[in-house]
KETIVEX-373496 format. One line per field, with one value per residue (C-alpha): residue number from 1; x, y, z. Coordinates in steps of 0.02 Angstrom, whole numbers, m for minus. Layout:
i <- NUM_...
c1 <- X_...
c2 <- Y_...
c3 <- Z_...
END
This chain:
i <- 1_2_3_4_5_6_7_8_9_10_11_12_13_14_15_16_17_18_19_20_21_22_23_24_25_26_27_28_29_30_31_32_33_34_35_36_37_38_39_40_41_42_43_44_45_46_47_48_49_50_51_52_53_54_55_56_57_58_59_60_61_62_63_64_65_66_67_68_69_70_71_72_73_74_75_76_77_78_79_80_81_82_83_84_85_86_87_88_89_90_91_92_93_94_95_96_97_98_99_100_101_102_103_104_105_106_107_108_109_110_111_112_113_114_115_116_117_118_119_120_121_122_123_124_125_126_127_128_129_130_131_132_133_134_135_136_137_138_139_140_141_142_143_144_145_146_147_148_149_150_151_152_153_154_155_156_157_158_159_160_161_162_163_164_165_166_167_168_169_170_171_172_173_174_175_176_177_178_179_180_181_182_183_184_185_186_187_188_189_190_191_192_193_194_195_196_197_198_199_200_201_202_203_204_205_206_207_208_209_210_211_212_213_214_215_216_217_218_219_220_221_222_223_224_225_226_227_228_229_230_231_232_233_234_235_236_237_238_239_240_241_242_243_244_245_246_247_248_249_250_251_252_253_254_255_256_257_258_259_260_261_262_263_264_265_266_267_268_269_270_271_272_273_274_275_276_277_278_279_280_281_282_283_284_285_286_287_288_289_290_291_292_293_294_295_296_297_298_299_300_301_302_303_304_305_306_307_308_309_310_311_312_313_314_315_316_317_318_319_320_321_322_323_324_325_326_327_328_329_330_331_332_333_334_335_336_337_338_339_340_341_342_343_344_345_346_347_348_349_350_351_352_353_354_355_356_357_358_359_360_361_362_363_364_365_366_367_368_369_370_371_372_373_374_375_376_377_378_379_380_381_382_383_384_385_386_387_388_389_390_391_392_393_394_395_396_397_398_399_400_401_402_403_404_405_406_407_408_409_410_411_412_413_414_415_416_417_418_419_420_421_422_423_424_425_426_427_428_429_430_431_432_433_434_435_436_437_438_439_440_441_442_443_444_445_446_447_448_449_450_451_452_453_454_455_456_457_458_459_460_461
c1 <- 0_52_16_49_11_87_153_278_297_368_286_296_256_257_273_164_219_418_402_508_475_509_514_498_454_279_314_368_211_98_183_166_m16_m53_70_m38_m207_m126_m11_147_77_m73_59_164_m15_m82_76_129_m39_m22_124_114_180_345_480_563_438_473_415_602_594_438_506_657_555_448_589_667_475_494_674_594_468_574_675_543_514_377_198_267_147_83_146_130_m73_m31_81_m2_m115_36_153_37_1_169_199_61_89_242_204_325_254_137_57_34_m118_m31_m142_m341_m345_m325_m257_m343_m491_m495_m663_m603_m527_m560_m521_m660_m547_m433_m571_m611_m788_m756_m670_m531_m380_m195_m81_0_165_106_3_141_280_172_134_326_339_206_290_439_384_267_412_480_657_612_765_716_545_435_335_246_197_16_m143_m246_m75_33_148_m1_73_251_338_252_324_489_478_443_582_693_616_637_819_849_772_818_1005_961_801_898_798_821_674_653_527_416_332_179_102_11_146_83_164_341_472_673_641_537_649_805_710_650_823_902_767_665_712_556_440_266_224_46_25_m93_m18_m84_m126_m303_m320_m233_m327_m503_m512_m350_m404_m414_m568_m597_m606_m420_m304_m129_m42_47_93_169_268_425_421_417_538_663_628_658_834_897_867_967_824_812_712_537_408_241_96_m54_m244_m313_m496_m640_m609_m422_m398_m277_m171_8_m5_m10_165_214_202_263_436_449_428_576_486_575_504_323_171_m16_m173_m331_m467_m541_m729_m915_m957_m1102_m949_m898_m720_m765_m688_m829_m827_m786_m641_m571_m507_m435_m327_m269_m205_m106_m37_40_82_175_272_311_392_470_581_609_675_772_856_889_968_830_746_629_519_363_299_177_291_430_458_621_604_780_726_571_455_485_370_291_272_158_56_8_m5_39_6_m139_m196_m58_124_57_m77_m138_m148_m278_m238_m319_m195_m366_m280_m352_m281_m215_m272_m418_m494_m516_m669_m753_m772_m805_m616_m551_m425_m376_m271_m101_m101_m187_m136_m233_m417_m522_m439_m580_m569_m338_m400_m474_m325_m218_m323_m312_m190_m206_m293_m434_m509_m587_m584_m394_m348_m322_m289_m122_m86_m110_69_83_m45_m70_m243_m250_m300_m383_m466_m535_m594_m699_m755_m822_m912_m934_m793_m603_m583_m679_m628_m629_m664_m613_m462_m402_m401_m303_m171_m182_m129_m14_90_76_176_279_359_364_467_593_618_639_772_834_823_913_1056_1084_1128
c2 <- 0_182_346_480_680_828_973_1091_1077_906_717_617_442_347_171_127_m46_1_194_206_409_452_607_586_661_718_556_457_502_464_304_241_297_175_34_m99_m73_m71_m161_m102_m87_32_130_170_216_325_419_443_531_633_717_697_877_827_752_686_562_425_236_192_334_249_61_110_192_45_m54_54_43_m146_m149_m61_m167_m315_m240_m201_m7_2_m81_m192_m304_m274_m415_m341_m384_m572_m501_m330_m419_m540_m379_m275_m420_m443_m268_m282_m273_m167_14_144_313_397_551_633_726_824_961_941_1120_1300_1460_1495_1464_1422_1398_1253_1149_961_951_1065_1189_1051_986_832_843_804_896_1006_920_939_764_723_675_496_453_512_422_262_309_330_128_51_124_51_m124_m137_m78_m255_m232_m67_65_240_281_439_542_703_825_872_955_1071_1187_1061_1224_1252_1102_1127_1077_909_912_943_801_675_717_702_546_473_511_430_256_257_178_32_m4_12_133_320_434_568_705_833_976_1056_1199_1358_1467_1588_1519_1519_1578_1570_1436_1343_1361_1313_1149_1137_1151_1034_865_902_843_933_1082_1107_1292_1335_1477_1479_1616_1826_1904_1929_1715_1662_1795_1741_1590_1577_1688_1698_1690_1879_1864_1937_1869_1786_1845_1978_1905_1731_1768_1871_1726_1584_1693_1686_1497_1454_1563_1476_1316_1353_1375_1190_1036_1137_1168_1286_1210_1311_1262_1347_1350_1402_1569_1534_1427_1519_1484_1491_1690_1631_1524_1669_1782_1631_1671_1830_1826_1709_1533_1397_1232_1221_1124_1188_1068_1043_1094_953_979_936_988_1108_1196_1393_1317_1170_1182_1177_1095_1260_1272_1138_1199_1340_1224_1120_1281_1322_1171_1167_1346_1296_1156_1300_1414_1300_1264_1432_1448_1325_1349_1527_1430_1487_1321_1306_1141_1098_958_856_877_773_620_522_470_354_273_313_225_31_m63_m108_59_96_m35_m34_184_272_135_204_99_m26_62_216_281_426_454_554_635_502_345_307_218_272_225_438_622_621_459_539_542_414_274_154_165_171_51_22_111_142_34_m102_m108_m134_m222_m189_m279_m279_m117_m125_m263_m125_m41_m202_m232_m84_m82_0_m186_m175_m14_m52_116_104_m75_13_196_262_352_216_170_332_357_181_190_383_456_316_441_570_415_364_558_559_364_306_170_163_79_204_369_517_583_762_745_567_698_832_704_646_840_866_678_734_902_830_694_843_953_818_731_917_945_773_820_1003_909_785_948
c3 <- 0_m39_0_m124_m131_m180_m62_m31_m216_m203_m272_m128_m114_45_74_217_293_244_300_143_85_m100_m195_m378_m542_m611_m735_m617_m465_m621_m658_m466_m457_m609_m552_m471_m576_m747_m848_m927_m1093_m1014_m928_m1069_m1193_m1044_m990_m1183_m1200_m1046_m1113_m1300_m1284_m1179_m1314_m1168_m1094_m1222_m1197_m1187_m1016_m964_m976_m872_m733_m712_m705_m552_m472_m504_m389_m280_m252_m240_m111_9_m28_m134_m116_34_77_282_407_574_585_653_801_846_995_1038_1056_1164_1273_1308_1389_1530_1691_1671_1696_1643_1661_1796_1759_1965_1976_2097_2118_2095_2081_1956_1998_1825_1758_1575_1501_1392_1520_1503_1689_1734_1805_1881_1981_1845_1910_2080_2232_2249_2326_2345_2336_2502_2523_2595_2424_2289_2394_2366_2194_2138_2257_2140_1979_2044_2093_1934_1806_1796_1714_1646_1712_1637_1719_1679_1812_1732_1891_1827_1882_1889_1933_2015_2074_2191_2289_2251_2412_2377_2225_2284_2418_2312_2196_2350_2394_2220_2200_2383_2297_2124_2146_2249_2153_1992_1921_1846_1836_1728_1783_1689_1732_1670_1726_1687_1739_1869_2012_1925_2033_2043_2168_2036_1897_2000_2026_1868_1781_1911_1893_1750_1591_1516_1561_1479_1473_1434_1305_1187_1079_1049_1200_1137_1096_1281_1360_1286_1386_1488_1628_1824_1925_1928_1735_1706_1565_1625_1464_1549_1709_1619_1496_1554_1680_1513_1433_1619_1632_1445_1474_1620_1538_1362_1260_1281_1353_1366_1266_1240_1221_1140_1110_962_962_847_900_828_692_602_741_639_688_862_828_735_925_1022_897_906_1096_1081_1121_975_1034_1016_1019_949_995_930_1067_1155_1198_1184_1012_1067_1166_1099_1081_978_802_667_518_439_519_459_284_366_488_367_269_449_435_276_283_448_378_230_356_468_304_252_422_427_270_358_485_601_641_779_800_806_908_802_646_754_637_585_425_443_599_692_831_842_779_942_952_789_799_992_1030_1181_1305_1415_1551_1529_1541_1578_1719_1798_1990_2077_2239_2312_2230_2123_1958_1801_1627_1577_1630_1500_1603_1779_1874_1736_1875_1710_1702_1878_1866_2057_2179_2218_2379_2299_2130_1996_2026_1880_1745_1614_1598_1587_1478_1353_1324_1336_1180_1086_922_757_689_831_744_574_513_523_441_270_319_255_427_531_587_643_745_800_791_885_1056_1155_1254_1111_1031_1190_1222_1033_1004_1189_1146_1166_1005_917_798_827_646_634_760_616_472_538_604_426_374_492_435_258_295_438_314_162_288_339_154_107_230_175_m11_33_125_m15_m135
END
């Protein structure tokens, strides 16, 4: 199976089951296109007549290209046939029970009060509540006794505003560095927060044990201001960024990132990556909103045209910048095009509810961040470990092969079947799709891979 389009002013063709990405000719993107429905003969009659004004596109020209398509072919980058059905359920299977990543709900509680929030204001439809010390200490025990021979292990500090409960936060740092030798381990923490509470305290701690820091900006004052705002109805523009712009310093410009929502109220949202540069901010990350589609902040179906134009507009500029040696990056167009996820990663997705869990303030288990307060999916506790294992046994089952929809979808080793979660929130069913959210990752693969084979194709001159 292939994938071809045209972009950037490039033919691309993509290989789906190889990941093999090839630019070509107009002739030659014709030739593919007509490759497994035709025969030689019809090639050569079609193509001849295509260009009858183009003395250069001979049937000699045409018989050698089909000959290069043929080697191709044969040597597994062209129209490779897809093995990895038979062991996508075996793979998956394989990996549960070990958990590698927690996600601490630190803080079930805002200092702002965005009208957009999935989390209800941090509150994720229950009670306000702060982590103690006594429940994360366990929490960081059970990710180390259920990581089996797993050494790198990832703890995101999340909320609400998990800076509202810092000196938690700091403790259990402490507490994890005091363990990791003689456990064997070596955790890696993240950070993400809304900003206001940033301090010098916070960013010395930040740069010392975080190996990433998730700033929340959503772009032009008058966009982060709209919803972003405190509960006396002020913006938080003003107040966070000179402390985003101190942070990002003291850490080099590096390991961090902003991440934006753009809305219906924003879907032109490469102007609001276009302030995020200028205010100096190079690694960066735009989402789709998630909401209830009667919501103000859903994105419409008329929006969609216009984001897909952001997109490839984005993907236009991020070259042009880097060719100015002025790169910046972009989080969802992060793709290797030599290398890549594993294979156990493409097929089986982010593993939700299996290697990866969220934590309430309470030690309630559930399967990520978008799952809490849904009892359906309360997966156990972390004193108890995890008791409701037909619901783990949901995500132990999801792959890219347990979704229909996906089977013969071009995209589908790179999403691995999508957001677990925004499929659940939009059909009632982890194993669903989430429609609107599958086509612009669709977009946003087609001008991730046309930005890096460009780079690839500029680096080969």
């Amino acid at each position: 199976m292939i994938h071809s389009y045209q972009l950037g002013g490039y033919n691309i063709v993509l290989d789906i089951c190889s990941g093999a990405v090839h630019l070509v000719d107009e002739v030659a993107y014709d030739i593919i296109n007509l490759y497994e429905d035709h025969t030689p003969e019809e090639i050569t009659a079609q193509i001849l007549q295509t260009y009858a004004d183009n003395p250069e596109v001979t049937a000699e020209e045409i018989a050698e290209c089909l000959a290069q398509i043929d080697a191709l072919k044969a040597s597994g980058q062209l129209f490779t046939e897809d093995t990895y059905e038979p062991m996508a359920d075996t793979l998956k299977q394989k990996t549960s029970g070990v958990v590698k990543a927690l996600c601490l709900h630190i803080a079930h509680s805002c200092n702002l009060n965005c009208a957009y929030c999935f989390a209800s204001q941090g509150k994720y439809h229950g009670e306000r509540a702060l982590m103690s010390f006594e429940v994360g200490r366990r929490a960081l025990d059970f990710l180390i006794e259920n990581s089996g021979t797993r050494r790198n292990l990832e703890v995101d500090f999340f909320g609400g505003e998990p800076l509202m409960n810092f000196d938690v936060v700091k403790q259990l740092v402490a507490y994890a560095r005091s363990v990791e030798k003689q456990a064997g381990k070596n955790f890696r923490f993240t950070l993400t927060t809304n900003g206001m509470l940033i301090d010098d305290d916070v960013i010395d701690f930040a740069n010392r044990e975080c190996v990433n820091v998730v700033l929340s900006l959503d772009g032009r004052k008058e966009i982060h201001d709209r919803y972003r705002v405190d509960y006396a109805g002020n913006g938080s523009f003003d107040k966070i960024v000179p402390k985003f712009q101190k942070l990002v310093a003291a850490r080099g410009g590096k390991d961090y990132y902003m991440r934006g929502t753009f809305t219906h109220a924003n879907p032109d949202f490469l102007e609001d990556i276009r302030v995020m540069l200028d205010l100096g901010f190079t690694e960066l990350s735009m989402e789709p909103v998630v909401c209830a589609p009667d919501d103000p902040a859903a994105l419409t179906e008329e929006d969609f045209p216009i984001v897909c134009a952001q997109y490839e507009q984005l993907a236009e500029l991020m070259l042009q910048r880097h060719r100015e040696g002025r790169p910046f990056t972009f989080y969802h167009y992060m793709i290797d095009l030599k290398g890549g996820p594993c294979i156990y990663k493409r097929i089986s997705g982010c593993g939700s509810g299996t290697e990866y869990m969220a934590v309430t303030p309470w030690g309630d288990l559930y399967p990520c961040h978008q799952f809490v307060g849904d009892e359906h999916y309360l997966l156990g506790n972390v004193f108890d470990g995890v008791s409701n294992r037909a619901a783990q046994q949901e995500f132990a089952s999801c792959n890219v092969y347990a979704r229909e929809e996906c089977r013969d979808c071009w995209a589908r080793l790179y999403c691995s079947g999508g957001c677990a979660a925004n499929a659940y929130h939009a059909t009632g069913s982890v194993k669903g799709v989430y429609r609107y959210g599958c086509e612009l990752f669709k977009k946003r693969m087609e001008c991730a891979i046309m930005l890096e084979a460009a780079k690839m194709a500029d680096s080969d001159e």
